[in-house]
N, C-alpha and C positions, 0 to 999 in steps of 0.2 A: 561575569554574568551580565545581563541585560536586565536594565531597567523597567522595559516594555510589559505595560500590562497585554495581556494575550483576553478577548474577545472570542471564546469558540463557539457562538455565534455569526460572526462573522466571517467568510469565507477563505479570506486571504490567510486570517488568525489561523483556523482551524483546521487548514491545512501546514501552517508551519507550526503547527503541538503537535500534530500526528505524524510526521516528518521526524520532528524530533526523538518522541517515543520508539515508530520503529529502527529510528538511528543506532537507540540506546540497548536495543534487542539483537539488533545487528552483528552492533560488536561487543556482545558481552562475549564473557569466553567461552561458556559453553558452547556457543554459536560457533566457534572458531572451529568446532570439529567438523563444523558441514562445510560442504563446498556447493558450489553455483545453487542451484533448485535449491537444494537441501537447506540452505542456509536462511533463502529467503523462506521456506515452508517454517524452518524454525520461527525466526523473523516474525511472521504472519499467524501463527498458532498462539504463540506467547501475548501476541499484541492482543489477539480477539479471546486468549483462552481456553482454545478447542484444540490444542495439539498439531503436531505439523501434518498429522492425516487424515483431517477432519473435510468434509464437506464442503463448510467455506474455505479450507484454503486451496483444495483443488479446485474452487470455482472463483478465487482471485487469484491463483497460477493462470489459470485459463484466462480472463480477463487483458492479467499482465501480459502474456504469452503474444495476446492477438493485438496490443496499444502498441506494445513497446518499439514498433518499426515504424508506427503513422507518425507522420506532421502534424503540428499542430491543426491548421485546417482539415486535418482527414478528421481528424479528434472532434472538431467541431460540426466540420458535418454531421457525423453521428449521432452526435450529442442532439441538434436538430430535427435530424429524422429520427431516433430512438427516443428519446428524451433520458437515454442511461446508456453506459457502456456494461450493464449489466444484463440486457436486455439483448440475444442470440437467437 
């Protein structure tokens, strides 16, 4: 285990606890039943608590769906003209 006190206020922190967390959803075993989508809908239901067919997670499917091929500068541009990648 790590030492490191975790800050989730802090940006860097609070995206490596939430990292962590969905790691831990990831590969539990129930999860192990899903494959690709499914696994992450699991994943993402469990983390936020709304089930794998909920609302928000087809609209962080969709999210991830449309990131997952950009470079980081595509990332950042948007991030600049949208001010969210939640924002379509």
């Amino acid at each position: 285990g790590s030492d490191k006190k975790f800050n989730p206020y802090k940006l860097e922190d609070n995206i490596q606890l939430g990292t962590r967390e969905l790691s831990r959803y990831y590969h539990h075993p129930l999860a192990s039943r899903y494959k690709g989508n499914w696994r992450l809908r699991y994943t993402w239901g469990r983390y936020n608590g709304a089930g794998p067919h909920s609302k928000y997670v087809r609209r962080v499917l969709r999210v991830y769906t449309s990131i997952r091929t950009k470079t980081v500068k595509q990332l950042q541009k948007t991030l600049e003209k949208k001010h969210s990648l939640w924002v379509q």
